[in-house]
N, C-alpha and C positions, 0 to 999 in steps of 0.2 A: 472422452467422458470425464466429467468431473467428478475429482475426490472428495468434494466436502459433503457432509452428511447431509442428506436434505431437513427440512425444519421439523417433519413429521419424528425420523429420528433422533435427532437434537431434542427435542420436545419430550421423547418417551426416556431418555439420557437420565432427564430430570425426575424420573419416578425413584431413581436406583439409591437416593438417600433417604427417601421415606419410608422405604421396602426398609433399609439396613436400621433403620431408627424405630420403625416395628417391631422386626426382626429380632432386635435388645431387647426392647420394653415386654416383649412377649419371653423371651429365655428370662429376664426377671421374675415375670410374674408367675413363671411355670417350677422356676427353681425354689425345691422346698416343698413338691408335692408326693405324697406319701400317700398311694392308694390305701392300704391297711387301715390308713387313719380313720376312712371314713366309714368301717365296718361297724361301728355304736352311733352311724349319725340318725334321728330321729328327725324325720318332715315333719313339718308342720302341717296343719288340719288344710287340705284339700282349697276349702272356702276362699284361702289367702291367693290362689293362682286367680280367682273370678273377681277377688280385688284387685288383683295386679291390673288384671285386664281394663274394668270400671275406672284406675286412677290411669293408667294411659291413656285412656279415651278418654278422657275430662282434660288430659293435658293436653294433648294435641289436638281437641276442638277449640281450647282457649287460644293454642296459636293459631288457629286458623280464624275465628272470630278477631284475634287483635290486626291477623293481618290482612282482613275484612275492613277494620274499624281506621287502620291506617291510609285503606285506598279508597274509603266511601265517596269522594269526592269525584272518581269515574264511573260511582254507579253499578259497583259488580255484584253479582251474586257470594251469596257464602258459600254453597258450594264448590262452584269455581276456584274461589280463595284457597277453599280446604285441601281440594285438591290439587291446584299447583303445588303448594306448600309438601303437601307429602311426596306426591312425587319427585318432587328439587331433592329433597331429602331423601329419599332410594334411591335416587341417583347419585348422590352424594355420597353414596353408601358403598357402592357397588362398581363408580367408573370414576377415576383419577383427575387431577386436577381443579377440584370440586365444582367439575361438568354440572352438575345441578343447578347451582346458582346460575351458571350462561342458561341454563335452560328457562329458567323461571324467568331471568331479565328479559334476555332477548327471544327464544321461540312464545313461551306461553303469556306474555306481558298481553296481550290479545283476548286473551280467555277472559282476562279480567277487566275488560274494555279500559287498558292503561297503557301511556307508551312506554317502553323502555326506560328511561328516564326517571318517569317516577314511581315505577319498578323497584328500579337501583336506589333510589334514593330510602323508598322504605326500607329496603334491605338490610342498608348501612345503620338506618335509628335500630332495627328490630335485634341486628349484632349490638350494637352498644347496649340499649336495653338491657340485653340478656346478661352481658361482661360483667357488666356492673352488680347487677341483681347475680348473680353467681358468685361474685367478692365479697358481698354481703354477706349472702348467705354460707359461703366459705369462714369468713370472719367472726360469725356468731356461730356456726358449729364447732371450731378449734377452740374458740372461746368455752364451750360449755364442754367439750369433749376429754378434759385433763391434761396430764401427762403424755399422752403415748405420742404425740406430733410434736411434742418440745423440742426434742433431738435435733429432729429434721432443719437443717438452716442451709440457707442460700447468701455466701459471702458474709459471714458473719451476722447474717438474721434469720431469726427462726421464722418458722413457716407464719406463724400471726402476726410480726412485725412487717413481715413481704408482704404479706393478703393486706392489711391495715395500709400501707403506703400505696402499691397496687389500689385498693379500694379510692383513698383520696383524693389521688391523683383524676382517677376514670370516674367519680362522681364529681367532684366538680365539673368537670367535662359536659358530664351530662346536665348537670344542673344549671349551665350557664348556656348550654344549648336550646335547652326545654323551656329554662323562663327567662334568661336572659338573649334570645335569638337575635336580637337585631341588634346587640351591641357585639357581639362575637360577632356575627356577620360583618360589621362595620372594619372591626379589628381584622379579621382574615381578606378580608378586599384589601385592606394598607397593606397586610403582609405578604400577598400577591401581588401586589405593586409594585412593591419594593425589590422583592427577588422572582418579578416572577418571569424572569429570563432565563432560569432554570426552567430543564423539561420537569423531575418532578414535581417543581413547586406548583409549574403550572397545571399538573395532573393532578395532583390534591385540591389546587384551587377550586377547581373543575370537578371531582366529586363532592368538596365543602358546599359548592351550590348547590347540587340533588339534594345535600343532607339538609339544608336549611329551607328549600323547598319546600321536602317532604313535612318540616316541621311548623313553618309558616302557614302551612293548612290546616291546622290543628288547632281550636279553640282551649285558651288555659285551663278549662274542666277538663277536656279531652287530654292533656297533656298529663295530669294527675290520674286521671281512669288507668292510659295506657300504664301508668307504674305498677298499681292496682294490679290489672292484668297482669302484666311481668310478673310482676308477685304469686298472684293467684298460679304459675306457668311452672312456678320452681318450683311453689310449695306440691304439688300434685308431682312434680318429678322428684322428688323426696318422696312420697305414699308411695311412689312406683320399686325406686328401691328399698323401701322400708318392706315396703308385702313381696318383692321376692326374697327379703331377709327372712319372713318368717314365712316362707314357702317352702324353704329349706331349714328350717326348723331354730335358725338365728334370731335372736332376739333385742342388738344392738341395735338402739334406735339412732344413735348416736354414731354411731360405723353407716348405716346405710345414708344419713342425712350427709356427711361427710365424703363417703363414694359419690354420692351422686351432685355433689360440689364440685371436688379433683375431680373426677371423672368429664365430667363436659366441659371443665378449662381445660383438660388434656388437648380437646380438640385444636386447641390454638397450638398445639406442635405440627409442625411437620410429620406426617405420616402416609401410612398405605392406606386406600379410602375405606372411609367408618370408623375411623381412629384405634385399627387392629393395632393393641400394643400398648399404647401410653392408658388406653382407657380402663384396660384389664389391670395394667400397675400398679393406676390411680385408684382404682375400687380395692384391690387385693393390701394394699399400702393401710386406705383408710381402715378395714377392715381387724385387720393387724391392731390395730393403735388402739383398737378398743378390746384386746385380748380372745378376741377370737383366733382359733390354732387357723395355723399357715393354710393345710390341706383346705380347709372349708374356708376360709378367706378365697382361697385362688378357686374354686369351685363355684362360690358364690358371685367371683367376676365376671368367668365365663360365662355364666348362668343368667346374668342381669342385660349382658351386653349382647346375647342370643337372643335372649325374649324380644328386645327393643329392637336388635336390627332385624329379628325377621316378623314383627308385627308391622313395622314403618316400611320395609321393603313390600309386605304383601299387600297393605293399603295402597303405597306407590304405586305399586304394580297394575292394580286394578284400577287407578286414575289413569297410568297411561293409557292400557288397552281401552278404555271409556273413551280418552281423546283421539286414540288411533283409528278406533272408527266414527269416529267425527268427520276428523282431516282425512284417514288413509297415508300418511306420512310413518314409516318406520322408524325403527329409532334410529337408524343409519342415518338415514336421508333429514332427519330432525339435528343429530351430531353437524352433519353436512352445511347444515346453515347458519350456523354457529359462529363468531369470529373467533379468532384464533389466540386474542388475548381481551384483559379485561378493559376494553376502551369505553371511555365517558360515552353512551350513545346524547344523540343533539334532543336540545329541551324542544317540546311543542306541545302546542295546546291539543287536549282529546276533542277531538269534535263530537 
């Protein structure tokens, strides 16, 4: 019998620094809570929960619309679009290695009469989109929010000199993706040329095609709309934390714009799935900074990151049971079909 751990174990190995990187961020954002505190807190008027509700569902139709508008080219429905997208995302919520993205590329790429391929490829602009439009608007909420994040510095830069270079950097990027495509295109074939006897180079090269793909479909108005949209995607996720700000009787408009900034760059840590832990920090941290007391800062994390994981898990939810009796596939037997890491799937035309 052999002694080496098979790949399933090796594989589950790699949860146990997410778990422990939670694990922190979550004793963070818990130390400092003072039940007593919240015996004077006042709610806010009822109304602000069916706003809450109203600015999520405006925000997660617009992602589904834009990620409609990305794959028009195979002809899908909007519905379909909407509901892969939420389900990827309570899957992403709920099962490790952010199992939902395989699911959306590889099982339900189908739903949306699209191959894999350019699937992935939308994927990759709809993350960058997002990066960028979150730095931004990271960038102009610190900006307008005072004092209370000056403190805060990373290697001798405070948090708006990092967001500001951060931003530069990832908008150019985008910018020379978006309209300048076929010269970057030109430039990364050289650069895969050159090195691309390296496995990852040649793996980057290989999703830099999906992503220029995906973007060569896209007429220069259409490329301008999608920013639009992006826009339109954050500012509605700002309404979302602002009206559970004042659901709970908060009234920083400025802390909740701010949370909901840190908060979903949190995602790009390492974590346990749904980003239990850095999300709560990053909301409890922004919250702080605009003088709101600890107890209701950490209250109002919890609070933000409950409503949204369990509205997008119950939507999920209802997409899958919708496709499972379609297919009749479980969600085992869906896991099952899965590859086992994130490989380039092969480009081909939709018939």
């Amino acid at each position: 019998m052999s002694d080496k751990p098979s790949g399933h174990a090796r594989r589950y190995w790699k949860l146990i620094p997410g778990l422990l990187i939670s694990a922190f961020f979550l004793w963070k954002t818990l130390h400092g809570f003072h039940l007593n505190e919240l015996r004077e807190m006042h709610f806010g008027h009822p109304v602000w929960m069916l706003w809450l509700l109203v600015f999520i569902s405006c925000d997660y139709g617009v992602r589904g619309f834009r990620s409609w508008l990305m794959l028009r080219r195979y002809s899908p429905r909007y519905s379909a679009c909407f509901r892969v997208l939420l389900t990827s995302l309570s899957a992403n919520n709920i099962l490790p290695f952010r199992i939902g993205d395989f699911m959306r590329i590889f099982a339900y790429a189908t739903d949306v009469n699209a191959p894999s391929s350019g699937v992935l490829g939308t994927v990759l602009l709809e993350r960058l989109l997002d990066v960028v439009m979150l730095l931004g608007f990271l960038v102009a909420a610190v900006s307008g929010a005072g004092n209370g994040l000056a403190a805060l510095s990373f290697h001798g830069y405070g948090i708006l000199s990092t967001a500001k270079i951060a931003l530069l950097a990832s908008g150019i990027c985008l910018a020379l993706l978006l309209f300048g495509t076929r010269l970057l295109h030109l430039l990364v074939q050289k650069i895969v040329a050159r090195f691309g006897s390296h496995p990852r180079t040649r793996k980057l090269g290989e999703w830099a095609e999906l992503l220029f793909e995906a973007v060569l479909h896209l007429s220069f108005p259409l490329r301008i709309f999608l920013l639009l949209l992006t826009t339109v995607v954050w500012l509605f996720e700002v309404l979302v934390f602002y009206a559970a700000a004042r659901t709970l009787g908060l009234q920083s408009f400025h802390g909740a714009w701010l949370a909901g900034s840190l908060s979903n760059l949190s995602f790009l840590l390492p974590s346990a799935p749904g980003g239990i832990g850095p999300f709560e920090a990053a909301s409890k941290l922004a919250m702080e900074s605009q003088g709101v007391a600890t107890s209701y800062a950490i209250l109002y994390a919890l609070f933000v990151h409950f409503v949204i994981f369990m509205i997008v898990n119950m939507v999920g939810g209802i997409g899958f049971l919708m496709r499972r009796k379609e297919s009749g596939k479980s969600i085992g037997e869906e896991l099952e079909s899965l590859p086992t890491k994130m490989d380039v799937p092969e480009t081909h035309t939709n018939s």
